[in-house]
N, C-alpha and C positions, 0 to 999 in steps of 0.2 A: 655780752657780759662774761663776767671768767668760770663762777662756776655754779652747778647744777646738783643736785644730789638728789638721794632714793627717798621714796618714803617709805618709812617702816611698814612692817604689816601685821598690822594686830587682828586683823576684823577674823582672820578664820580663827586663831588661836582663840579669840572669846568666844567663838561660837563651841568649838570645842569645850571648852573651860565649864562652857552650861551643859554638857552633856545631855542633848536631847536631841530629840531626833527630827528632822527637817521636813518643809510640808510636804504634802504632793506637789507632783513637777506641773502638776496641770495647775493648782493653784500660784505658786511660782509665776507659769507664763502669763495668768490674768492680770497679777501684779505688776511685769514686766511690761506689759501692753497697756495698763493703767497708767504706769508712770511712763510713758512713750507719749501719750495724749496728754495729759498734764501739762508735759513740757511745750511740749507745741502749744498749747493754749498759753501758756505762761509767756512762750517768746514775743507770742503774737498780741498779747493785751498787756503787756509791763515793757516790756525793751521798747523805748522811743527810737526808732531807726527804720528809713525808708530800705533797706537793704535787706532781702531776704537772707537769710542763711543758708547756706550750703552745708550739707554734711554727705562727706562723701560713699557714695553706697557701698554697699559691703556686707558681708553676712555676720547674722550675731547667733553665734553658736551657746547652745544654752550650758551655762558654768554651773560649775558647782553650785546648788542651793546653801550651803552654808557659809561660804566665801563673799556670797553675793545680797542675801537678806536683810543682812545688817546696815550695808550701805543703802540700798531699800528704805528702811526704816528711818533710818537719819536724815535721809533727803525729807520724807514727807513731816518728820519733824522739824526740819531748820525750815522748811517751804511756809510751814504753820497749815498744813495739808491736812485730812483724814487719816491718819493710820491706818495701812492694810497689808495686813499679815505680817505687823511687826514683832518683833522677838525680844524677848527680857535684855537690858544691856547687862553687860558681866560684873560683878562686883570689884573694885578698884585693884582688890587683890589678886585676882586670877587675871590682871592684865602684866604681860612679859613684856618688860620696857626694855630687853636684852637683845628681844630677838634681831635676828641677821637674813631673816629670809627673805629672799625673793619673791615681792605681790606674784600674782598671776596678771597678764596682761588681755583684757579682754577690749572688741573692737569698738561695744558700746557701754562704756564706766561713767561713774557719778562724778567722777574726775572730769573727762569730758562733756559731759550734759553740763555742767556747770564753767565748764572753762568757755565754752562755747557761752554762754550768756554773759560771762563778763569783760571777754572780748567784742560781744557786739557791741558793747556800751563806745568803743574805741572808733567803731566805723560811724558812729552817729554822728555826724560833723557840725550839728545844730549844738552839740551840747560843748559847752570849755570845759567842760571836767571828763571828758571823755579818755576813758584810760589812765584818770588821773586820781578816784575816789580812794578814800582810805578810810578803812572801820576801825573804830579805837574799842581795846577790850575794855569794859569797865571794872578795873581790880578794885578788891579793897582795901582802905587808906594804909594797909598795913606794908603792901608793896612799894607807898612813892610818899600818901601827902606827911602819913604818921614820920618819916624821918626825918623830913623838917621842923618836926614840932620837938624832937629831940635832938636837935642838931649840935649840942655842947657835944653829942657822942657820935658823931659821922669822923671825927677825927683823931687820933694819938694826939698828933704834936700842934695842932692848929683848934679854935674854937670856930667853927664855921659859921655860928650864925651871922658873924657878921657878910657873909658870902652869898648867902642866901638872901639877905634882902634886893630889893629892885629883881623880881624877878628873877633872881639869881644871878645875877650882872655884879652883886657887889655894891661895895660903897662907890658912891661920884668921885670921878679922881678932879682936883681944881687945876686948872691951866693955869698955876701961878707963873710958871716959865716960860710960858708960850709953846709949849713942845706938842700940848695936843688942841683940839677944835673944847669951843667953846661947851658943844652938847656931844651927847652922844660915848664917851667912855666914862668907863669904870674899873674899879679893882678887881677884876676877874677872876675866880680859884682857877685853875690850866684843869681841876679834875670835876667842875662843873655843867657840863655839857646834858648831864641826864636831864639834870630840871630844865636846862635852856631848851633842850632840843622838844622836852614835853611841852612847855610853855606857846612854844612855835606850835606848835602841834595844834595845840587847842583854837589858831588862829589860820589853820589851814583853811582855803577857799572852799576845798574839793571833800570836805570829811561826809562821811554817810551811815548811816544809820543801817542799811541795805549789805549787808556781807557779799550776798550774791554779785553784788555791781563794784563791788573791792576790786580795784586793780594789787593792794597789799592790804596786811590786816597791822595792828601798829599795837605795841603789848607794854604800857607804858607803868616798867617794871624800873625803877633808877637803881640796876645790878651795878652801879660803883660804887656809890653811895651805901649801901647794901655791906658788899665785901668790906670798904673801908675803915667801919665800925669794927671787927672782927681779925684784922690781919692778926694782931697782935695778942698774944695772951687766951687763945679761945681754943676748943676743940674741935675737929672737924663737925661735926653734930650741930654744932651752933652757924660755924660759917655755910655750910651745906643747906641750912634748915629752909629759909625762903626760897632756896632754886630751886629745890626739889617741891616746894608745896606749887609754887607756881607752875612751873610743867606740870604735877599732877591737877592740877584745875586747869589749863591748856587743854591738856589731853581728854577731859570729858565734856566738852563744847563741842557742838554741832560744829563752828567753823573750824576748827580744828581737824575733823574728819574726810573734811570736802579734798585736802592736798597733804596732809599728815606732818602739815605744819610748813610747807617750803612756800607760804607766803604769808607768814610771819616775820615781823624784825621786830629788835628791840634795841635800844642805846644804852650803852654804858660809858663812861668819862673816863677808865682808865686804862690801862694796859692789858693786852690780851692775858699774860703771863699770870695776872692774877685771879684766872679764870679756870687756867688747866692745869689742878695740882694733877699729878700722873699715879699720888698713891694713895692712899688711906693710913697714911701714916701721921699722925699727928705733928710731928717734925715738918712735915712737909707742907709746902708754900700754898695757899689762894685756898678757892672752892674751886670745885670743880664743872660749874656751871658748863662751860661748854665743851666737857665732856660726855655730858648726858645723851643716852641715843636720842630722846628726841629734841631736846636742842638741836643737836647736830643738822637738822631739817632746817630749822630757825637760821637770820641772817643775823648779824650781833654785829651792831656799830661801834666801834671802840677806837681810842685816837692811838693806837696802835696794835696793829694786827699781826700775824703770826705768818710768815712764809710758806710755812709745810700746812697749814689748814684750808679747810672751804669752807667754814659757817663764819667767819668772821672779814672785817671789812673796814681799812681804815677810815676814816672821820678827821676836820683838821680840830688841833686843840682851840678853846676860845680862845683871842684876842682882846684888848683891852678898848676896843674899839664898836660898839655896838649900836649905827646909827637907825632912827627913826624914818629917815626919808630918802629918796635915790640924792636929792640935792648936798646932804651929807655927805656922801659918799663922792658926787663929781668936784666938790669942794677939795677934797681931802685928795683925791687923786692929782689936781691940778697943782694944788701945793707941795706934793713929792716930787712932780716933773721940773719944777722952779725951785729946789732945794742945793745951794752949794755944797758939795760932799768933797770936804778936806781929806778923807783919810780913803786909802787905798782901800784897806781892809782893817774889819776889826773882829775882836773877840768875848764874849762874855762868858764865863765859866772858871773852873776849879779846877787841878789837878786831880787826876784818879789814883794817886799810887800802889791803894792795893788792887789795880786791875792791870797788870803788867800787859796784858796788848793793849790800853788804852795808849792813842796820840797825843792829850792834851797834854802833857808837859812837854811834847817838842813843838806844840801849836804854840804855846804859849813863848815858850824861847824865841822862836824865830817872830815872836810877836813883840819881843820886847825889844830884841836886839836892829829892829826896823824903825824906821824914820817916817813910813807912812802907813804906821799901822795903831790904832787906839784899841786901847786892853781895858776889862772891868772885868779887877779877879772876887772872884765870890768865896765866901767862906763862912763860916757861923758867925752869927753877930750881926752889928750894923754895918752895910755896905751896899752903897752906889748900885752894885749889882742886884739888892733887893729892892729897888727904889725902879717903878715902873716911868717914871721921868728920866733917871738919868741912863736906863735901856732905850728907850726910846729916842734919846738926844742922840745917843752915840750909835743907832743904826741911820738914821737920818741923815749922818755927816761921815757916814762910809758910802763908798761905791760897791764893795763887795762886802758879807759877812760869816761867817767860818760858822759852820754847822757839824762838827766833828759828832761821833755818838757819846751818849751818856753812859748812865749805867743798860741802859736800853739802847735801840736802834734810835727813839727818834725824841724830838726835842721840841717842847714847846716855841723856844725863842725863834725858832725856824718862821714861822708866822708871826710871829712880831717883828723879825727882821724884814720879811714881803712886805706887810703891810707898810714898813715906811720907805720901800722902791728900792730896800736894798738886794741885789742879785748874791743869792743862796751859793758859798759852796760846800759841798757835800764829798765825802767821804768814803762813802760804805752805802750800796741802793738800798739798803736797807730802811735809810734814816729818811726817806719821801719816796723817791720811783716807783717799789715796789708796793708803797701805805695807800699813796692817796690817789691813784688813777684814775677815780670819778674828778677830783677837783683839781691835778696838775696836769698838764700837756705830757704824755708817753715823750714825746721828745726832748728830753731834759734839759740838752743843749739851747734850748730858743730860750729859757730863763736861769740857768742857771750854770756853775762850772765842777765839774767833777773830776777830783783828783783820791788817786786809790789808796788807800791806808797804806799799805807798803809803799807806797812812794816818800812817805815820809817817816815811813819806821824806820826803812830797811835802805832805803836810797837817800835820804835828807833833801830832797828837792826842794828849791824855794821856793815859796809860796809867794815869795813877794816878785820873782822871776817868773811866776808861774801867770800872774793876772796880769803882768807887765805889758804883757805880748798879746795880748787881746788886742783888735784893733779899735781905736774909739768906735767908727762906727758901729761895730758889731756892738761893744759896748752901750750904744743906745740904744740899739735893736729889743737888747737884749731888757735894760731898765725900763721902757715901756712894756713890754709884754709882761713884767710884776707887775706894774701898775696897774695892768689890765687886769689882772689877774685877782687883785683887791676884793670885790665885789664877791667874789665866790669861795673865798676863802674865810670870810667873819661870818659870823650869825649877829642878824639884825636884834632888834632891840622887839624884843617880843611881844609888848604890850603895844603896838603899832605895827603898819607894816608899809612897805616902802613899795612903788608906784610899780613899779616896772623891770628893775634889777632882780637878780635870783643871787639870792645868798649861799653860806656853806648848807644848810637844812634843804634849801629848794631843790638844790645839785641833789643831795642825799636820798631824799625824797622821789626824784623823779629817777635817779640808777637805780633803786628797789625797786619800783614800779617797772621798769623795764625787764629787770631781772626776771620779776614775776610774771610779767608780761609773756616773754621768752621760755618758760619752764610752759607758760598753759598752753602755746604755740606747738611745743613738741607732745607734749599729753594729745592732743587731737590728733598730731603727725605720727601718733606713735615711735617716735624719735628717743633713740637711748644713747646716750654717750660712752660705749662700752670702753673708750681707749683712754677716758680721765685716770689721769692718775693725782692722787687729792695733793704728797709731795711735792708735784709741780706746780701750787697754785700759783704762787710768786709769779711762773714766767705764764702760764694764763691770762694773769692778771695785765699784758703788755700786751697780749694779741686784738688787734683790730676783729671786728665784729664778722663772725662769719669763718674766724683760721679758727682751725682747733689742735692740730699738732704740731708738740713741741718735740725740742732737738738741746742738741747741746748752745748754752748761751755764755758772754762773757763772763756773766755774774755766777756762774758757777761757784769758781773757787771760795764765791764771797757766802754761801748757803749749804757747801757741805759739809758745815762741823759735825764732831758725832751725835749721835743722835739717840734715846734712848729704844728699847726693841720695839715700843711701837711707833715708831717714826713721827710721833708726835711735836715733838718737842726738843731742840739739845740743852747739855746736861746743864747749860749754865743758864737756863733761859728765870728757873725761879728763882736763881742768885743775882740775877738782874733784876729782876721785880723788888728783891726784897734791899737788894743797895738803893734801889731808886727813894727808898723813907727816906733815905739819908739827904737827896736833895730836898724832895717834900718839905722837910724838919728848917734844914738851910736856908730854903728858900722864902721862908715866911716875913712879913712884912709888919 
């Protein structure tokens, strides 16, 4: 996986913070040796697994008592154990959410006592859920169910309730046209995905009650839904208000101390951008949710992610497409491979004018002035282009379809175009390569064709020259493996679940669990990534399992715009967030 991060270290500063003074060291080591036998007993009567454990010997030098109590304590609390020799926790106040320090690293931690038990659940081969459990936190309704029940206000320019019905799926779309399957879609919001992917959730095989046996923990927060309500017309205080109360109730959970939160995720349905305002300026765009240090621990799924970060993690947008059964889906796939596609290529979208490096006005020229290329221009109002039938007719009856960027990198239509077998071309790696590496092939060229924004800014290349030359073959190569690709790219229809297929939430699902998987792996190995640089997640995010140094890449020139002093973010990133209403508004139905 690409990337890894620290946990914060709170536990001496609250010991500090109580100003008192620590036991004797002799009682200390009784404790030490208490919980030593605990654990062994725990291994041996709770983990179903004929494989003993190994830990490898070593000395354990006795740490500081005030460093180390705390976690002490917490353990035999989350255990449901006796307490022994536990210490007052710190009042919510005297905890520095700021701090930058470097834990201390000792050779036997509660980090590993525990990491080691939820990896044994992986070597149990009797069990299918082994390495696959997930604890859901139980928030209250004020984080997820209370926003549907007020959903006239999840949106400025849309009334959402009608979005939220079916599970979140939307109204039923009718196949009056024949263009889609008889079940199985609906009118989909593109910024839906919190409740879909919760809804999924609640139907996972693998969920547990048992934190300890979590291969991830799952915090099912709908941060889009959340921000969405608030873009507009609010103070920071108000857009702030829920991130902050949810981290600080986070942060005083026993599971939450076990890894300082780096196996944690949560989903959000929009844009990173509206996540990381940079100031405290009222003027200034989003909350700042995943700037919080302890977020930053946390993994945040979001259907477009940030190039220069590591707590966040592209997700594909929903689709209009959300079947109940695998047979759905090989239905659907057999009927894209049997589809005559009259048009070379085609385009759905709007001119950018006030975004003077946007391409779509010469996409669209060289789209009009071609003979085998079909256009659906969008604009306010009624239009074909808002009409989920007549998008879907017209990728259906391309071979290829133009995925230029928005006001953002990346584009919903991108997966509506796959899903009807048409081959993606792209732009900028921004707009996929870099977003969805759990759910596209790193090798872009097996599905898709990639031509560089300056080739058509600055050189006028034809694009209709450019797909010409493709060889048929490869061209088929090419349309089946989207085909293929189908399946992992929608999220099923949540109130069911299909037999055998893994959808976009199972992919999602099972890369978190690895990730986490992988962080408990080096916790035991005592394994530190001292050479990450978080700037380079983007090219991370391409490296095969096992590389960890990067070098200079093609895509360079496409990631070094300026950037602001804390390398977070460049400067255009929340004037893209905030032009993207403008389709939102547009694009309504």
């Amino acid at each position: 996986m690409r990337r890894r991060l620290s946990t914060s270290a709170h536990h001496e500063e609250m010991e500090k913070a109580n100003g008192k003074s620590p036991p004797s060291r002799l009682c200390f080591l009784a404790t030490l040796a208490a919980m030593f036998w605990i654990m062994i007993f725990y291994f041996h009567f709770t983990v179903l697994s004929s494989n003993p454990i190994s830990i490898p010997e070593q000395s354990v030098p006795f740490p500081s008592i005030s460093s180390k109590s705390q976690r002490i304590s917490e353990a035999y609390e989350a255990l449901g154990l006796p307490k022994m020799m536990a210490k007052p926790k710190p009042k919510p106040s005297d905890v520095h959410l700021d701090t930058h320090e470097a834990p201390e690293v000792f050779p036997f931690t509660l980090e590993k006592i525990l990491s080691i038990i939820t990896l044994q659940t992986i070597e149990n081969k009797t069990d299918p859920c082994g390495g696959r459990y997930i604890y859901v936190h139980d928030l209250r309704s004020w984080f997820n169910a209370d926003m549907l029940r007020h959903c006239r206000k999840l949106s400025l320019w849309t009334i959402m309730c009608k979005f939220t019905s079916n599970a979140s799926l939307g109204p039923p779309l009718e196949n009056v046209e024949g263009v889609f399957s008889n079940t199985g879609w609906y009118a989909t919001n593109q910024f839906a995905v919190d409740v879909i992917f919760n809804n999924r959730m609640k139907q996972y095989e693998c969920l547990t009650k048992d934190s300890f046996i979590a291969a991830a923990i799952f915090v099912p927060f709908y941060a889009g839904f959340d921000i969405a309500r608030y873009l507009w017309g609010y103070n920071i205080s108000v857009r702030d208000a829920a991130s902050l109360e949810l981290v600080d109730w986070l942060m005083k959970r026993p599971e939450w101390s076990v890894m300082g939160g780096m196996d944690h995720f949560l989903v959000a349905g929009r844009i990173t951008w509206d996540f990381r305002r940079l100031t405290d300026s009222e003027t200034d765009w989003g909350n700042k949710l995943l700037f919080l240090p302890a977020a930053k621990n946390m993994s945040m799924l979001v259907v477009e992610s940030s190039p220069w970060n590591a707590n966040d993690f592209g997700i594909p947008y929903p689709t209009y497409f959300h079947p109940a059964r695998d047979a759905e889906v090989f239905i659907w796939q057999d009927r894209m491979r049997k589809l005559e596609r009259k048009y070379l290529f085609s385009f759905a979208g709007v001119p950018l004018p006030d975004n003077p490096q946007s391409i779509r006005g010469q996409i669209i020229d060289q789209c009009k002035r071609s003979k085998v290329c079909k256009l659906l221009e969008c604009d306010f109002g009624e239009s074909k282009c808002h009409s989920p039938s007549s998008i879907m007719q017209m990728f259906q009856s391309s071979l290829f379809c133009l995925q230029p960027q928005g006001d953002s990198y990346t584009r919903r239509s991108a997966f509506d175009s796959m899903l009807a077998g048409c081959m993606p071309v792209f732009f900028h790696p921004g707009s996929a390569y870099i977003q969805y590496t759990w759910h596209l092939p790193r090798n872009y060229s097996t599905y898709s064709v990639f031509i560089p924004e300056d080739d058509i800014r600055k050189r006028n290349i034809s694009i209709e020259e450019r797909l010409t030359k493709i060889p048929p073959d490869v061209e088929i190569i090419m349309r089946e493996t989207v085909i293929s690709l189908i399946p992992g790219l929608i999220y099923a229809d949540p109130r069911s679940k299909m037999e055998t297929l893994k959808d976009a939430f199972d992919v999602a699902v099972q890369a978190v669990n690895d990730k986490v998987t992988k962080i408990r792996r080096d916790i035991i190995e005592g394994h530190r990534d001292e050479d990450f640089i978080e700037e380079n997640s983007w090219k991370y995010a391409l490296l095969e399992d096992g590389h960890r140094p990067v070098g200079p890449h093609e895509w360079d020139p496409f990631f070094s715009k300026p950037k602001d002093g804390k390398g977070d973010s460049h400067s255009s990133s929340a004037e893209a967030a905030k032009n993207s209403w403008k389709n939102e508004q547009r694009s309504q139905v």
